[in-house]
N, CA, C and O atoms as a DFTB+ gen file, in Angstrom:
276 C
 N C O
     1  1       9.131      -2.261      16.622
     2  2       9.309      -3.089      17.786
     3  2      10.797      -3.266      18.009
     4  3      11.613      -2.984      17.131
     5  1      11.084      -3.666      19.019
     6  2      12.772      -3.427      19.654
     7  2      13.288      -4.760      19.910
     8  3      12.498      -5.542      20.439
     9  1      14.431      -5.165      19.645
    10  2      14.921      -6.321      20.340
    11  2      14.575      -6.321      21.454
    12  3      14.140      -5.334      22.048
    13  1      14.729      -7.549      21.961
    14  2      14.753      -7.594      23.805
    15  2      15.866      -7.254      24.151
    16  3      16.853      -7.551      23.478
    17  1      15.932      -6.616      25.184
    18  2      17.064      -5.835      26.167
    19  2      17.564      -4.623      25.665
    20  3      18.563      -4.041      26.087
    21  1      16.707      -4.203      24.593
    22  2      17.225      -2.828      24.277
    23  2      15.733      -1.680      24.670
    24  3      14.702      -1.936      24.048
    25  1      15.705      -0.623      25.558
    26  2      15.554      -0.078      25.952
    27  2      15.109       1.675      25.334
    28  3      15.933       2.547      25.062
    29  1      13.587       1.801      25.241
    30  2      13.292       3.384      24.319
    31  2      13.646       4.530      24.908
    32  3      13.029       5.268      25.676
    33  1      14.990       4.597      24.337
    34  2      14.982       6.475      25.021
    35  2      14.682       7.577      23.572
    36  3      14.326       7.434      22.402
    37  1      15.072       8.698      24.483
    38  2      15.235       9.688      23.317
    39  2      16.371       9.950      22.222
    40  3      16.360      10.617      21.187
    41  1      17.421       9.121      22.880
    42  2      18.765       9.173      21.920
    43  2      18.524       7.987      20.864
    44  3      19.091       8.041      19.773
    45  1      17.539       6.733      21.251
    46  2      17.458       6.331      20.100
    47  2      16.441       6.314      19.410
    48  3      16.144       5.309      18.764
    49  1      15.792       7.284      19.403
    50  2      14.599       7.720      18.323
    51  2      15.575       8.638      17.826
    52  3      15.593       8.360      16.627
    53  1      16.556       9.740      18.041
    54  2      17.299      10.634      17.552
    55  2      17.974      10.049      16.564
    56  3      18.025      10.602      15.465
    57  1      18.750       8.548      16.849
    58  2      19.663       7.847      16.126
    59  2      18.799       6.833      14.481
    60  3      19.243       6.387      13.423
    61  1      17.421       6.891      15.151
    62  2      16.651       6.371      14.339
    63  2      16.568       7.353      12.930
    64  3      16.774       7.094      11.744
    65  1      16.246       8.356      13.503
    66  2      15.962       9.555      12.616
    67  2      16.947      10.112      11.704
    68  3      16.736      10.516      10.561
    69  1      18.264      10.084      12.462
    70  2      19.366      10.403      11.719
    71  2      19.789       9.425      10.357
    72  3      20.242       9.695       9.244
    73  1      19.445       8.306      10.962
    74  2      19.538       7.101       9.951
    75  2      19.233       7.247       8.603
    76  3      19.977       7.409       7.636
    77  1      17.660       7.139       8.714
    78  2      16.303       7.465       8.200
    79  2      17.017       9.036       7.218
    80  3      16.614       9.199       6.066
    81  1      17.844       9.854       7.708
    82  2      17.913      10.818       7.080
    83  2      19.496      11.028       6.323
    84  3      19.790      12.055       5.712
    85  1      20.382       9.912       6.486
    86  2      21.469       9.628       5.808
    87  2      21.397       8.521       4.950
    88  3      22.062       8.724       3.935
    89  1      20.983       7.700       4.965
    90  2      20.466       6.599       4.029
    91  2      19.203       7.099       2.909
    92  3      19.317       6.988       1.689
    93  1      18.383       7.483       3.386
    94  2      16.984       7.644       2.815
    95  2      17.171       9.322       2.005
    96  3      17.034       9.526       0.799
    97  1      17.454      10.188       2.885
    98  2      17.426      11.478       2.556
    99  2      16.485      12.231       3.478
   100  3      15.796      11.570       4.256
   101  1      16.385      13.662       3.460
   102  2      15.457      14.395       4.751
   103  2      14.139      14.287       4.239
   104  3      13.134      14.283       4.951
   105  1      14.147      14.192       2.909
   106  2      12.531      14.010       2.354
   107  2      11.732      12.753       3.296
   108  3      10.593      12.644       3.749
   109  1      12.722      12.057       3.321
   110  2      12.245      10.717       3.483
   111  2      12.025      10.512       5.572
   112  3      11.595       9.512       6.148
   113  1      12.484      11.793       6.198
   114  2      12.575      11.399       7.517
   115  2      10.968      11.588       8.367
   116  3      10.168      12.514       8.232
   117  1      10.836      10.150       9.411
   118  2       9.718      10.294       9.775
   119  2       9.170      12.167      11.110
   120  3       9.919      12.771      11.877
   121  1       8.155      12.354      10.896
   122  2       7.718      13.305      11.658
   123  2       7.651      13.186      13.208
   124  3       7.811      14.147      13.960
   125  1       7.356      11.692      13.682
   126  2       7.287      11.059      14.516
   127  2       7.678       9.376      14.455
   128  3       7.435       8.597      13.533
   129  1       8.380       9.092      15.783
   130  2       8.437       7.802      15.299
   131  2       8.329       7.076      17.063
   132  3       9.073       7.291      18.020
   133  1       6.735       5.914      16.931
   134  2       6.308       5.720      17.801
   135  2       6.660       4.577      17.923
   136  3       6.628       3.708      17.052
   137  1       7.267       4.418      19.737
   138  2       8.065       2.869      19.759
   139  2       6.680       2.143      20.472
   140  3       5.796       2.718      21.107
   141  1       6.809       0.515      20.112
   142  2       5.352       0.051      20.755
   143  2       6.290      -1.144      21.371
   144  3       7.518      -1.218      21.324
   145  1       5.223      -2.191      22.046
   146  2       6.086      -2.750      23.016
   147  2       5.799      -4.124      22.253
   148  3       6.570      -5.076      22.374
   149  1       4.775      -4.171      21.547
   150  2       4.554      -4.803      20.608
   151  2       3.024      -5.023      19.353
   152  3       1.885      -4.754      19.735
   153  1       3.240      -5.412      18.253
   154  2       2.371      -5.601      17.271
   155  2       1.644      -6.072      16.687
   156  3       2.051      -7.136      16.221
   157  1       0.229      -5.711      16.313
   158  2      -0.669      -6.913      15.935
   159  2      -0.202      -7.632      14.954
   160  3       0.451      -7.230      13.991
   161  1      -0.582      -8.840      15.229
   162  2      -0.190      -9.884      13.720
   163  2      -1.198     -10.946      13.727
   164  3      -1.687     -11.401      14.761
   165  1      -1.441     -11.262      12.748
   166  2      -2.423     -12.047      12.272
   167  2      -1.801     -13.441      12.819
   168  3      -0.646     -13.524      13.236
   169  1      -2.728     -14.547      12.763
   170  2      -2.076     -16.193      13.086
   171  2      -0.542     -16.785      11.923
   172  3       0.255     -17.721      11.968
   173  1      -0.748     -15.786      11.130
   174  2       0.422     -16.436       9.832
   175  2       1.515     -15.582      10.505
   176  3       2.626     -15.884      10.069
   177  1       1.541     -14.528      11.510
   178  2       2.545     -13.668      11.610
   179  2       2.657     -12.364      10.865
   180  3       3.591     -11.632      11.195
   181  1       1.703     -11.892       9.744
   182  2       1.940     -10.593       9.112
   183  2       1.186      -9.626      10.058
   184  3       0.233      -9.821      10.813
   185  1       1.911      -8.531       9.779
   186  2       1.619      -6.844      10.888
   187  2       0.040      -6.612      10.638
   188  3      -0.320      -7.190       9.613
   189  1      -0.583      -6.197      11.035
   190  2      -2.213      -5.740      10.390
   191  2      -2.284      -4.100      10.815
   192  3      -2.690      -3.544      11.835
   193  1      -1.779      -3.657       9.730
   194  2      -1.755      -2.473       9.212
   195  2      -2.752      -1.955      10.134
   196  3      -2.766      -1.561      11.300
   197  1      -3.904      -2.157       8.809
   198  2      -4.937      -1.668       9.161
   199  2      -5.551      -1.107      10.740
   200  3      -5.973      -0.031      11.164
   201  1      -5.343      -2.433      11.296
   202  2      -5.190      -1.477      13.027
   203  2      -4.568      -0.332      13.797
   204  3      -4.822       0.592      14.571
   205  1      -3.429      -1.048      13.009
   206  2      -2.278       0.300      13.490
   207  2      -2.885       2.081      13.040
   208  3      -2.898       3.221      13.506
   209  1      -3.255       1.420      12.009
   210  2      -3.742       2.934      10.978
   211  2      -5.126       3.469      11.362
   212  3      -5.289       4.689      11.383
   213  1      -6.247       2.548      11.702
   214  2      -7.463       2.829      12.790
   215  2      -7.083       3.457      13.764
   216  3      -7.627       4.560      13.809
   217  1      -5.790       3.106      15.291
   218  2      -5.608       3.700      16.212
   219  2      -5.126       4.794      16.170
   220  3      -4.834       5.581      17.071
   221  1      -5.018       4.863      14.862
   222  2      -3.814       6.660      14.773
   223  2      -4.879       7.677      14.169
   224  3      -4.611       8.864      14.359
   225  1      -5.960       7.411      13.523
   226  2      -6.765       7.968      13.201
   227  2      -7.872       8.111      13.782
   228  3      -8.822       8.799      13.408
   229  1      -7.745       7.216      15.073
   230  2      -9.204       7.433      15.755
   231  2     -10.766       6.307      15.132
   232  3     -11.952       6.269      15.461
   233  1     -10.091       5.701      14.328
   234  2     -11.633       5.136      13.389
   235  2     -11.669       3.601      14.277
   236  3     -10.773       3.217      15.029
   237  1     -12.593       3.069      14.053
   238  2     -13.091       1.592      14.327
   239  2     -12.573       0.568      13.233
   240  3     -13.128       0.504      12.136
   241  1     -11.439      -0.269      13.582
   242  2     -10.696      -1.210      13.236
   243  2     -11.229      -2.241      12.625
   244  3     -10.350      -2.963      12.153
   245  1     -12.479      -2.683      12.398
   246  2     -13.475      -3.721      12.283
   247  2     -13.105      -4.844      12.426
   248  3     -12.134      -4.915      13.179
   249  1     -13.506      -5.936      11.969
   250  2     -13.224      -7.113      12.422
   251  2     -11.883      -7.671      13.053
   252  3     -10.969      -7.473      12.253
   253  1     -11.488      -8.236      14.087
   254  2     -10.197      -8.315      14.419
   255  2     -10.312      -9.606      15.025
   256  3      -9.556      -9.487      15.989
   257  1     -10.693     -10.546      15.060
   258  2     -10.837     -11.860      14.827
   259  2      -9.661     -13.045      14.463
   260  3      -9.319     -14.097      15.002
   261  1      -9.252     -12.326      13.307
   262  2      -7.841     -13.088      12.947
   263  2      -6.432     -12.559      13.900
   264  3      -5.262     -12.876      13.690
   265  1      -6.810     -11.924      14.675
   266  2      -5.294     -11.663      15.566
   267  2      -5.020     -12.471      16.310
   268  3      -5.750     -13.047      17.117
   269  1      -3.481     -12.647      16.030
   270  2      -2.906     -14.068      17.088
   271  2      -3.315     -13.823      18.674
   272  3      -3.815     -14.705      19.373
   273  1      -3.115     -12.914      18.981
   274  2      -3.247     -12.153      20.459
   275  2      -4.660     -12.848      20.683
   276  3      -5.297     -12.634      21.714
């Protein structure tokens, strides 16, 4: 997710990546890296994976009940 007022282009997924690959190493650089506008989180505020990882795989997310949204 992005600060506010900063804006997804292609130069900064490029700059992301480069990062990702001077800090981390090339082993470590993502294949893709998908900007969202924003993220599920539970009422306490933690990310829920699990959804994220259902929509990328195509599967049924199950219960989703506890999302702040």
């Amino acid at each position: 997710m992005l600060r506010a007022g900063v804006t997804p282009t292609a130069g900064l997924v490029a700059s992301l990546e480069d990062h990702v690959r001077s800090d981390l190493g090339a082993i470590a650089t993502p294949s893709e890296i998908e900007i969202r506008l924003a993220l599920p989180k539970t009422r306490s505020g933690k990310i829920v994976r699990r959804y994220l990882r259902a929509q990328e795989l195509g599967e049924d997310p199950g219960d989703l009940s506890t999302l702040a949204d």
